[in-house]
Each structure stands twice: as C-alpha cells, then as structure tokens.
C-alpha positions, 0 to 999 in steps of 0.5 A: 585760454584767457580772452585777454593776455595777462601781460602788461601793455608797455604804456598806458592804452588810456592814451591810446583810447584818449581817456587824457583828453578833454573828449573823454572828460566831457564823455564822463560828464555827458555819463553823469549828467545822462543818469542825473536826468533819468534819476531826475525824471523817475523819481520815487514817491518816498524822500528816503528812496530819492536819497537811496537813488541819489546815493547809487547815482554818486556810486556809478558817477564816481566810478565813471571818474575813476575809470579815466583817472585810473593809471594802468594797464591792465587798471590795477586791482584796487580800481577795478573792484571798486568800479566793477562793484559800483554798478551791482551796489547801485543796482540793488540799491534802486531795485530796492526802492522802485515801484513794482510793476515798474511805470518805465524801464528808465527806472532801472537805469543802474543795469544800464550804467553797469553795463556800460561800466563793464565794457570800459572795464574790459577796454582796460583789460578789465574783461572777467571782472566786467563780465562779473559786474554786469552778471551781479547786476542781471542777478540783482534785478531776476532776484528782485522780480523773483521776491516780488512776484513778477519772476524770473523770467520778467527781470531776465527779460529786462536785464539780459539785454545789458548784456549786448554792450559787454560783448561787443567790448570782449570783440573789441579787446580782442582786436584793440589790445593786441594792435595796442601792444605792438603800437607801444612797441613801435613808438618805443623802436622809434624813441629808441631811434630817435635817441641813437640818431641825436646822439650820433648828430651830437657826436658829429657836431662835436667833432666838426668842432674840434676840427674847426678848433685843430684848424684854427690852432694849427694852421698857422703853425704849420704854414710857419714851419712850411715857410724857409725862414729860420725858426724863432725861439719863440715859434720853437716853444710854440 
C-alpha cells in the first residue's frame, strides 16, 4: 500500500505545521543564508564555476520559498516537481565544478539541501517524490565519483547518509498526517457547532424581542378590555 493516504487533508497542514508564521519564514531564511555561507566559504578557483554554484544556491533558495508559499494539501504537482528537482539539478551543477578529491565534504553541500528538501516534500504529502529527489542527487554524486576515478563506493559513502533525514520524515508522516486529518475535522465539527449554537442564540434573541414588542403593544389593550368601563369607538378600532 501507499505510505501516504492519497486523500486530501480537508485544510491546509501548512497551518498545522506553522509554515504562515514568521518562525517558518525565518526557518526558510536561516536555509538560504546556511548555504550562502557554506557556498561562500568553499568556493572554486574558476569565475565560470562560482557563477555555476551560484546558480544551483538560487535553485534550492527558491524552492525552499516555495515550499512555504505553496498552497495545498497534499502540495500540487506542479510545485512539487519543481522542488523535487531543484536539489538533483544543483547537485549535478556542483559536482560538475568541484575539485576531486574534494578538500571538504562542505563542498558537496547541494545533497544536504536536497535532503532537506525531500523531507519537507514528504511533510507535505510529497513522500515518493522526496524520495526520488534525494535518490537523483545520491545518483549524481556515485556517477560523479565514478567518472572521476574515485568509485562508487566513495560517492555512495558521502551521499548515502542524506538519506537519514528523509526516513525520519516518512516516520514522521506516518504519525502527523493521520492526527492532521482528523484534527481538521475536529475544527470543523467545532465551526459547524459553532455556527448551529449563534443561529439558535440569533433566534431566541429575535423572539425575546417580538415578545417584548407583543408586551408593549397588547398590554395596555387588553388591561383596557379587562377594565368595565364601556368601549370607545376608538378602542373598538384599535
């Protein structure tokens, strides 16, 4: 069976999971200005290869963004490809560039952030394609060990670990998106009472009043009928 049930949440789970709120925004910043740094900090020898590198740093910023800016549950498919192959594209565009043997593991910074862009692409209902993502990337990096001599075993041994942030997030879709369907039915059993409960106030409040009104109206006619003295021709029409 699927890991994740294809029927929609009714609500969006960003505002379960807080991606509206400026902690998620900072989040999404502190991602962008993470691998700004690391970018920063190792960069090639070549001009053309930084522009390379600062082209694969746009990709991942930018899908990062989308992640929260994305309406939807589970995120629609033409978000979700555009994330999913963000981290592989800037993977391939940086292993392309990079010195080999490499002086740092920072330096293959794109696997990390397409791992992390996996598991928010499994939070969003997004599993398979975060697994696909981050296995494009792992591929890309064991090709390039491959065609530079290093082998696969070496670029398995560096990429394969990306791996662990994704499993966690399966586990954890697992658990959340269930308890996340039936949280959203639970706040709309309560809107629904809601409702029911100020409609019925509204028609008590409206009778309260006609019954104030009748009170003003017909009291003193019917004291007047009451009373024995004889009837006007006026009260009569009253």
């Amino acid at each position: 069976g699927s890991l994740v049930s294809t029927q929609p949440i009714v609500g969006d789970v960003r505002e379960l999971l807080g991606l509206r709120t400026p902690a998620a925004r900072l989040l999404v910043g502190w991602f962008v200005l993470t691998y700004l740094v690391v970018f920063a900090v190792t960069p090639p020898a070549d001009p053309a290869a930084t522009a390379v590198e600062a082209l694969a740093w746009l990709l991942v910023s930018a899908a990062a963004y989308t992640f929260i800016r994305a309406p939807g549950d589970p995120l629609p498919l033409r978000w979700t490809w555009l994330i999913a192959v963000a981290g592989p594209i800037a993977s391939t565009l940086v292993l392309a560039v990079i010195p080999y043997p490499i002086d740092t593991f920072l330096q293959t910074w794109p696997l990390s952030a397409t791992a992390a862009l996996s598991a928010y692409l499994a939070v969003r209902g997004r599993v398979w394609w975060g697994w696909a993502s981050t296995s494009s990337a792992v591929g890309a990096c064991i090709g390039w060990a491959v065609l530079s001599g290093q082998g696969a075993g070496y670029g398995a041994q560096i990429s394969l670990i990306n791996f662990a942030p994704l499993i966690m997030a399966s586990f954890f879709v697992l658990t959340i998106r269930p308890a996340a369907r039936e949280i959203f039915e639970l706040r709309r059993r309560a809107t629904e009472a809601a409702a029911a409960g100020a409609a019925q106030a509204a028609v008590l409040e409206e009778r309260d009043r006609q019954l104030a009104r009748l009170d003003e109206r017909a009291r003193p006619m019917l004291e007047r009928l009451a009373d024995e003295a004889p009837l006007a021709a006026r009260d009569r029409l009253q």
